[in-house]
C-alpha positions in Angstrom: 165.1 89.7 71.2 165.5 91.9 74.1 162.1 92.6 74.4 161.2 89.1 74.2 163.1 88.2 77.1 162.2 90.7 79.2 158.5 89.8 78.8 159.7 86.0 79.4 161.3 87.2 82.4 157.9 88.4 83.7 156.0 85.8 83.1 158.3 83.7 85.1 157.1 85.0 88.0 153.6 84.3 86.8 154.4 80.8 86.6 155.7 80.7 90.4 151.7 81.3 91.6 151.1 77.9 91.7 154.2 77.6 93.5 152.4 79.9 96.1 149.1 78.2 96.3 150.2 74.5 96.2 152.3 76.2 99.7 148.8 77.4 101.5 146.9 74.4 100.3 145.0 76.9 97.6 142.0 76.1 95.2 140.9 79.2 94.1 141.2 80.1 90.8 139.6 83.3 88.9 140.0 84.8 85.7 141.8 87.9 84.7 140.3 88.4 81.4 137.2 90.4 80.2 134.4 87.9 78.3 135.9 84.7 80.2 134.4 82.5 82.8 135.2 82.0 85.8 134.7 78.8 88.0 135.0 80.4 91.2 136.1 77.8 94.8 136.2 79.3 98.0 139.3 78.8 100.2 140.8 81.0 103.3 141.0 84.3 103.1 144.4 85.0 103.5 145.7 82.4 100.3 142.8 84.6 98.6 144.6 87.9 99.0 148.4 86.4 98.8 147.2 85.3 95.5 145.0 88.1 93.8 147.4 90.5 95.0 150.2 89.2 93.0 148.6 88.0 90.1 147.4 91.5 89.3 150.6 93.5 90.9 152.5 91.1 88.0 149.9 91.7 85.4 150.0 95.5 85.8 153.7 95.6 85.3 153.7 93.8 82.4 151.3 95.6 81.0 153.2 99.2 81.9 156.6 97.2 80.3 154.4 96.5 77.4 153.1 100.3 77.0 156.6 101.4 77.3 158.4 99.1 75.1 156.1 98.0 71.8 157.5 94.8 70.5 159.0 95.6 66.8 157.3 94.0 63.9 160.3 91.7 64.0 158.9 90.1 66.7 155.6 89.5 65.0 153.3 86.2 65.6 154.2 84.9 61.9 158.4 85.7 62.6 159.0 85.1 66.6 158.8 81.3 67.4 160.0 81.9 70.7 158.0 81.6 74.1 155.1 84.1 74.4 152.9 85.5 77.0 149.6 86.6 75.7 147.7 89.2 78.5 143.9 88.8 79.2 143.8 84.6 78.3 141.6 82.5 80.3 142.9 80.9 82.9 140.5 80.6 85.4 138.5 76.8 86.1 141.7 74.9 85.8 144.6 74.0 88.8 147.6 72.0 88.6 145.8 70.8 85.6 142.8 69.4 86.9 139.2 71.1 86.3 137.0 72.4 89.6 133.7 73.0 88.8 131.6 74.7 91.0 128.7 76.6 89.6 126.9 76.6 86.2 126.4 80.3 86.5 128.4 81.9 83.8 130.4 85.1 84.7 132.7 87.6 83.5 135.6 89.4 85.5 135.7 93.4 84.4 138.3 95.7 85.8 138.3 99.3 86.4 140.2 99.9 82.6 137.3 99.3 81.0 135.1 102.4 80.8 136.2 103.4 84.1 133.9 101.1 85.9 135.5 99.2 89.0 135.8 95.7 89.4 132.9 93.9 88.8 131.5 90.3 88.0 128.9 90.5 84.9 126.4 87.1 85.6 125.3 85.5 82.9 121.7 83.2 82.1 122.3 79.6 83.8 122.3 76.5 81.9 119.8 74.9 84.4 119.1 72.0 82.4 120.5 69.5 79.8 118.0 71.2 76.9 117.8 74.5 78.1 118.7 77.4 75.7 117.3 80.1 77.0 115.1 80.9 80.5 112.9 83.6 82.1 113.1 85.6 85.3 110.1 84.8 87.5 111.4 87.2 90.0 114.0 89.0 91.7 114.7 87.6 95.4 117.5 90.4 95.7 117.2 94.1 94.7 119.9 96.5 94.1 122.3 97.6 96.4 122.0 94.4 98.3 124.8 92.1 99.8 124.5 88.7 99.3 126.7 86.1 100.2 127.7 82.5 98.9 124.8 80.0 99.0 122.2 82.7 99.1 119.2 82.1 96.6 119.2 85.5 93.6 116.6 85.1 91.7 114.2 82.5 90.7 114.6 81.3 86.8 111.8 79.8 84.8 113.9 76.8 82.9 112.4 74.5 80.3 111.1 71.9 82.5 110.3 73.7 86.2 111.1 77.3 88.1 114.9 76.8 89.6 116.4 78.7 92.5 119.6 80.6 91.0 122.5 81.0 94.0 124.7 83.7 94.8 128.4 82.0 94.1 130.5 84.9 95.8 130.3 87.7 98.3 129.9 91.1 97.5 126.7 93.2 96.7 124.4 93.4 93.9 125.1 96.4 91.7 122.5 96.1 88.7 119.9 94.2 87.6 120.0 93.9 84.1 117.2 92.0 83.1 114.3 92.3 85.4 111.4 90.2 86.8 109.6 88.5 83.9 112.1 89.1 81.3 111.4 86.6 79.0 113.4 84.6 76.4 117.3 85.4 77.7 119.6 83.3 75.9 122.1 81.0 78.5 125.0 82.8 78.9 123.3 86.5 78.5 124.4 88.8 80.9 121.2 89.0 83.7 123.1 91.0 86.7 126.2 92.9 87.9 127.7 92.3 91.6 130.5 94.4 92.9 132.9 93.6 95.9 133.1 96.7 97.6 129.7 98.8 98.3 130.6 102.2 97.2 130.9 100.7 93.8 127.3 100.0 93.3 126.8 103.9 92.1 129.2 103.6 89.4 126.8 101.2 87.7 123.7 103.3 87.9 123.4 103.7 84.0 125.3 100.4 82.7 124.3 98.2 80.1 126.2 95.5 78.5 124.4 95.4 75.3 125.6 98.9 74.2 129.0 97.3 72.6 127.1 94.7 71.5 124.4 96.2 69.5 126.9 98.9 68.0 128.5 96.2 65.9 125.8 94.7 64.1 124.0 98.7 63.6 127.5 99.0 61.5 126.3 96.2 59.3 123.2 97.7 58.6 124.7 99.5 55.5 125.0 96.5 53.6 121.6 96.0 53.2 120.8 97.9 50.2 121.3 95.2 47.6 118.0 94.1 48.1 117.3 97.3 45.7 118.0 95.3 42.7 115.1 93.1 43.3 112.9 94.6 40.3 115.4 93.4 38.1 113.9 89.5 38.6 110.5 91.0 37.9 108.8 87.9 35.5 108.2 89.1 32.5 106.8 85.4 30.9 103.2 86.4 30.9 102.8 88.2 27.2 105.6 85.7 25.4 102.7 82.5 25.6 100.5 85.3 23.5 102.8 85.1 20.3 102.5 81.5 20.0 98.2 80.3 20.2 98.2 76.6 20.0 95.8 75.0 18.0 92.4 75.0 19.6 90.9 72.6 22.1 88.4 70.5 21.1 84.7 71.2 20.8 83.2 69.4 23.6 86.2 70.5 26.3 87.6 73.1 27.2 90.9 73.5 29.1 91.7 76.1 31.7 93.8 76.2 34.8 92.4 75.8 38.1 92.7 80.0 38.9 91.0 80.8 34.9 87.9 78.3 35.8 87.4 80.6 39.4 87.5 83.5 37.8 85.1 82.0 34.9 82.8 80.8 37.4 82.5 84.3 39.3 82.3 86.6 36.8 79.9 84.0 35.0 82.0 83.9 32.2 81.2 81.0 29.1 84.9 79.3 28.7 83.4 78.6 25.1 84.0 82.1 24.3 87.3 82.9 25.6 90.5 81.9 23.0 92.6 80.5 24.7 96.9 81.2 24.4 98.4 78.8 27.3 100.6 75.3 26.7 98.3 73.2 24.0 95.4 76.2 23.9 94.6 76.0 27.3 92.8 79.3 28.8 95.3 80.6 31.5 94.5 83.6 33.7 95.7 86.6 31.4 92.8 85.2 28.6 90.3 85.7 31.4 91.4 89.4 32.5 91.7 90.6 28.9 88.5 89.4 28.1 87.2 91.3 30.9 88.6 94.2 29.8 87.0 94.4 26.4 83.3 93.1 27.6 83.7 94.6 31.0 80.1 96.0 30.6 78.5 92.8 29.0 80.0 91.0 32.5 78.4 90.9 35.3 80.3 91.6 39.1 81.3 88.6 40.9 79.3 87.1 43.1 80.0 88.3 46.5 80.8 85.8 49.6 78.6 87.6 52.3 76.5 90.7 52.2 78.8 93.3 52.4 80.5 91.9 49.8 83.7 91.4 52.1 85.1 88.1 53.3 84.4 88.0 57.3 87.7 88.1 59.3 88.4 85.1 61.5 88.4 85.3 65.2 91.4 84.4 66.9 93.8 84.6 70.1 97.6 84.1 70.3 98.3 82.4 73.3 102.1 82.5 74.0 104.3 79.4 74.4 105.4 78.5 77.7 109.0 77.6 77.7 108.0 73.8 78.5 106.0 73.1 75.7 108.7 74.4 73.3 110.9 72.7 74.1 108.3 69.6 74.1 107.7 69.9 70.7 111.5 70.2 69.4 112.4 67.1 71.4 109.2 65.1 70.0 109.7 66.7 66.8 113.6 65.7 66.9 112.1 61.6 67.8 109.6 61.3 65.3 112.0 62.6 62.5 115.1 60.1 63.7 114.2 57.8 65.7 112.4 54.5 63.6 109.2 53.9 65.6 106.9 51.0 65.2 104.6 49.8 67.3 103.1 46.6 69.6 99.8 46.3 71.0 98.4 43.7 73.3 95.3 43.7 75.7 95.4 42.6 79.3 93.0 41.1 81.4 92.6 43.6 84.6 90.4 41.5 86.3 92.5 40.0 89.1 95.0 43.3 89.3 91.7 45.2 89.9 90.7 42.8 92.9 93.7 43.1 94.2 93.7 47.2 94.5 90.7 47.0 96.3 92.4 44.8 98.6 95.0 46.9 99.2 93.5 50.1 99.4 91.5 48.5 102.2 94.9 48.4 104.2 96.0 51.5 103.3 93.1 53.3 104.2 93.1 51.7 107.8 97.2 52.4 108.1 96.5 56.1 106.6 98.4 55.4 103.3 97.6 56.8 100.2 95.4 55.0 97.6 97.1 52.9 95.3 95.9 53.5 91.6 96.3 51.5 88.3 98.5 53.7 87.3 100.9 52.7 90.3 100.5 48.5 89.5 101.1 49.2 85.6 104.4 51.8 86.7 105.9 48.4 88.6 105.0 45.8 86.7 106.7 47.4 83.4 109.7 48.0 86.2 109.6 44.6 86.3 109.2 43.5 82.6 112.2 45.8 82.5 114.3 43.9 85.3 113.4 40.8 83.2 114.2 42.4 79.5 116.7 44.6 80.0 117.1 45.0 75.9 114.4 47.5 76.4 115.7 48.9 79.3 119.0 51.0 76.5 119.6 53.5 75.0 120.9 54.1 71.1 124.5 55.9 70.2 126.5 56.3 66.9 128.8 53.8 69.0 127.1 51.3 71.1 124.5 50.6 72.7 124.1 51.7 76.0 121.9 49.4 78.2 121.2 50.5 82.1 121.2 49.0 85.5 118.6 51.5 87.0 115.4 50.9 86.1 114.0 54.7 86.5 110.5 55.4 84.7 109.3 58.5 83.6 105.7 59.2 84.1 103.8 61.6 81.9 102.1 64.7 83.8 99.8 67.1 82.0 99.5 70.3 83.5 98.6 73.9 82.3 101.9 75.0 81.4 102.6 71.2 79.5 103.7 68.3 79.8 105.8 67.2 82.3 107.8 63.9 82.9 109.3 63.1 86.9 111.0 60.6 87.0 110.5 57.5 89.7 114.0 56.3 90.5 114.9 52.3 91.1 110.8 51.5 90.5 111.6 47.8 90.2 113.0 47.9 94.2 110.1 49.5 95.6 106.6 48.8 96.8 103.4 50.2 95.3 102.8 52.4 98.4 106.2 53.8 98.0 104.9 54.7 94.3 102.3 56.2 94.8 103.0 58.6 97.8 106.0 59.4 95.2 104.1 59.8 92.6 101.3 61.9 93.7 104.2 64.1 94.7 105.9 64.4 91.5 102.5 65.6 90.4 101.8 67.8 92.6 105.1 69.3 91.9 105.2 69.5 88.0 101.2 71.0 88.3 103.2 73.9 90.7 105.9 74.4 88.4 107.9 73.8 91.2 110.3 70.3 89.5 113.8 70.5 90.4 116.1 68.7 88.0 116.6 65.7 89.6 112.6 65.1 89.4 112.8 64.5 86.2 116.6 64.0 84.6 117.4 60.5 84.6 114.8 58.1 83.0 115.3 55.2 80.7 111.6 54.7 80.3 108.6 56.2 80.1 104.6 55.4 81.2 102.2 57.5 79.3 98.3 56.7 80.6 95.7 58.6 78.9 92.7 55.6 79.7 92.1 56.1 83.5 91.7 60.0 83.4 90.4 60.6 79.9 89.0 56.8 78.8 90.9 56.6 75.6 91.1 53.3 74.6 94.4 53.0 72.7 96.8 55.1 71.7 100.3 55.5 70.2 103.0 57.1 72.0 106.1 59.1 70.4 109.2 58.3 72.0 111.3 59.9 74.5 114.9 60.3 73.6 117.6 59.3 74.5 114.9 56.2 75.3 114.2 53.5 73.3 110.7 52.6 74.6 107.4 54.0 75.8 104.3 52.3 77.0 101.6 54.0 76.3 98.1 52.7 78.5 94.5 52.7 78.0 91.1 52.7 79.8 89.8 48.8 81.5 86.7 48.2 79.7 84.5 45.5 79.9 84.1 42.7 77.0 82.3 39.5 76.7 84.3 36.3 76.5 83.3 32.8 75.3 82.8 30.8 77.7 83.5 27.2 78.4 80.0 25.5 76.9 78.0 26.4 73.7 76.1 29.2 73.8 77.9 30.4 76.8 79.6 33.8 77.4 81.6 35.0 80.3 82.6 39.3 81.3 86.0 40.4 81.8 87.9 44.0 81.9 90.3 44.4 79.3 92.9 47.1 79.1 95.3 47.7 75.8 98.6 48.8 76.1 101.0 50.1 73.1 104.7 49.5 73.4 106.3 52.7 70.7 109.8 50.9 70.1 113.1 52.3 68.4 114.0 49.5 66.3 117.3 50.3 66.1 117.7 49.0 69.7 114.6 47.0 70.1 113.5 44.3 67.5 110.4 43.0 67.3 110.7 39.9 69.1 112.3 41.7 72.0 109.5 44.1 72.1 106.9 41.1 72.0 109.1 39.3 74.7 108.6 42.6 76.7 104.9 42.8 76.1 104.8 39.3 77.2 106.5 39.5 80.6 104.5 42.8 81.0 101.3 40.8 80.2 102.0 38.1 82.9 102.7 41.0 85.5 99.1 42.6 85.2 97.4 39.2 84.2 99.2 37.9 88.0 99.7 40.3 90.1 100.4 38.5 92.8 103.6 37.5 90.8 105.3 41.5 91.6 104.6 40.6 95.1 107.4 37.9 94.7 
């Protein structure tokens, strides 16, 4: 027990740095552990070396008391219930018991006892994004043997939905680059860079490389693998049995074979009348074909051959890589179709009157110098609208509750060459159709430049898909995007004739159809026709979003 109270007596005074910073008004806390994070808040200076000089004065002591003194096995975990101190835990992104985040950039503190390197911060891949798993390195805005300081930009990574400027979170200088420009694929949290405080440190790290410890333990594994060498012990040896039993034979007029015995019949010109056969019920299986072969190989002639050479030709292809957008496009609309219960409302508009009233307002906004206001723009707010008035379409679906939103912010679908992109138009129901369509052409402009930032596009409880004004599809079924519970997917205005109000009489009008994709679990069908409806009277009388 003597041991265990002179370690308690240590890590008393460990406990007393709060003490200390609650004195000089501190926030900074940083990890003194290898392979923890660190959430790292500036404050002054002077709290900054008050603190990490006696925080690691204290820790080194311990650890020499440790060195000198090994605890006796009496004193084990499973035997001491007494108060313990355990060196190297995390304790770093927690104060006084309340949580300070300040960067998503994932580091780890390393001190000069590990491989004699000095200290050093290890950064880690970003989670930029709620879905993002992994990221690439467009390109280095640093090089090695740079300083940087707080705020400054480090690199520029390729997330899952747009390129996002990574910043520097601390001073010092930039040591190693671990994974250069274009690295592709690097999982969140692998290590990307080394940053040093003090500049004649940088030299140290010349030849460093963090996966060395890590790939050593899996090549030890490696060993294991020979029991695959058993695998000729499962070799099938059903194929002779069948010939110990013949069925009785098959009818005169028919003759049964399996799908592969009647191909290799048919090119070796082979009569199935003449072949015995010694499958299930006498059917002629593929070992009756190669054993007749064998004993009337000369009487047979060669199979036919499927181009001149007698070779099959090779197909022509390319592999075009996936961008990390449309990856993570397809799990997310695989993910929907798989749990989310889709069905599906259709309805056509009349587009005559919303069409009149473009051109009129086009009119003004070409003499103000606005930008052009397109269908697109009118269908955006009037489903803003249909939202405001049916805010059951407007949720979102949890194990819990439903969750149903104030904010009406619509998502609008963006093809480009890396994918498809969805920025987001905040509050659409509170602004006008100039405001929308500046923003939008923006947003656009944006995703097409790889150049979203995350609050473009996080945020949406609905989305507006149009393929009918730039490719004149007529309808089309959306998939949904989650957590959503609705998406409106818009066709091309196409002209129709109408009865009119005599015999004989018929009347033109432009009619667009629109499909609502629903998740019944949140929307039932008379909600989503209720929707449609509202929607309908929006683009029908357009004067009626003026209101």
């Amino acid at each position: 027990m003597v041991y265990a109270s002179r370690i308690i007596n240590h890590s008393k005074k460990l406990r007393n740095v709060p003490n200390l910073m609650r004195r000089d008004h501190a926030v900074l806390v940083r990890c003194f552990s290898n392979g923890a994070q660190s959430s790292v808040c500036r404050s002054e200076d002077v709290t900054k070396t008050r603190f990490l000089g006696y925080a690691a004065a204290e820790r080194e002591r311990v650890s020499k008391f440790v060195a000198r003194n090994p605890v006796p096995s009496s004193l084990s975990r499973n035997n001491y219930s007494g108060t313990t101190m355990r060196l190297g835990t995390p304790t770093g992104g927690v104060v006084f018991g309340k949580e300070f985040s300040c960067s998503q950039v994932q580091s780890r503190r390393g001190f000069a006892s590990d491989a004699g390197l000095p200290p050093h911060q290890e950064i880690g891949m970003p989670s930029l994004s709620p879905t993002m798993t992994e990221g690439n390195i467009a390109r280095w805005l640093k090089k090695e043997g740079d300083k940087v300081n707080p705020g400054e930009v480090l690199c520029e990574v390729e997330t899952d939905k747009a390129t996002v400027e990574m910043e520097c979170m601390e001073e010092g200088y930039l040591a190693k680059i671990i994974k250069g420009d274009g690295s592709k694929e690097i999982k969140v949290g692998e290590i990307i860079a080394i940053t040093v405080e003090e500049e004649e440190h940088i030299a140290k790290f010349k030849d460093y490389s963090p996966s060395a410890s890590d790939s050593a333990a899996p090549a030890e594994k490696e060993p294991a693998a020979p029991p695959p060498k058993q695998e000729p012990v499962e070799q099938p040896v059903s194929s002779p049995e069948p010939k110990s039993k013949p069925a009785s034979p098959p009818s005169e007029d028919r003759f049964f074979a399996s799908p592969l015995a009647r191909k290799m019949a048919e090119d070796h010109k082979v009569s199935l009348s003449s072949i015995k056969g010694t499958g299930p019920d006498g059917h002629i299986v593929k070992a009756d074909i190669e054993d007749y072969l064998a004993s009337h190989g000369k009487e047979v002639s060669a199979p036919t051959p499927k181009t001149k050479d007698g070779k099959l030709e090779a197909l022509d292809y390319v592999d075009l890589p996936h961008s990390q957008i449309r990856k993570v496009t397809a799990s997310r609309l695989l993910f929907s179709k798989q749990t989310i219960p889709h069905y599906y409302l259709t309805v056509d508009t009349c587009v005559d009157k919303l069409l009149d009233l473009r051109s009129q307002l086009n009119s003004l906004q070409e003499a103000s110098g606005g930008k052009r206001i397109s269908v697109n723009d009118l269908v955006i707010k009037a489903a803003a609208l249909a939202l405001r008035k049916v805010p059951q379409c407007n949720s979102s679906w949890t194990d819990d509750y439903i969750r149903q939103y104030n904010n009406v912010n619509i998502n609008v679908a963006v093809q480009t060459e890396n994918g498809l992109y969805v920025p987001v138009i905040r509050n659409a129901d509170k602004k006008g159709l100039s405001s929308i369509a500046a923003e939008v052409k923006q947003l656009a402009q944006k995703a097409k430049e790889n150049s979203l930032k995350p609050e473009d596009y996080e945020g949406g409880t609905f989305t507006v898909s149009n393929l009918g004004g730039p490719f004149g599809i007529r309808q089309f079924c959306a998939i949904i995007n989650p957590p959503q519970s609705g998406i409106l997917a818009v066709g091309s205005a196409e002209k129709r004739v109408i009865p009119g109000s005599g015999p004989e009489q018929f009347n033109f009008a432009s009619f667009m159809s629109v499909t609502l994709s629903c998740d019944h679990r949140v929307i039932d069908g008379a909600i989503g026709a209720e929707w449609l409806k509202a929607f309908k009277g929006y683009i029908e009388n357009p004067e009626t979003m003026l209101l």
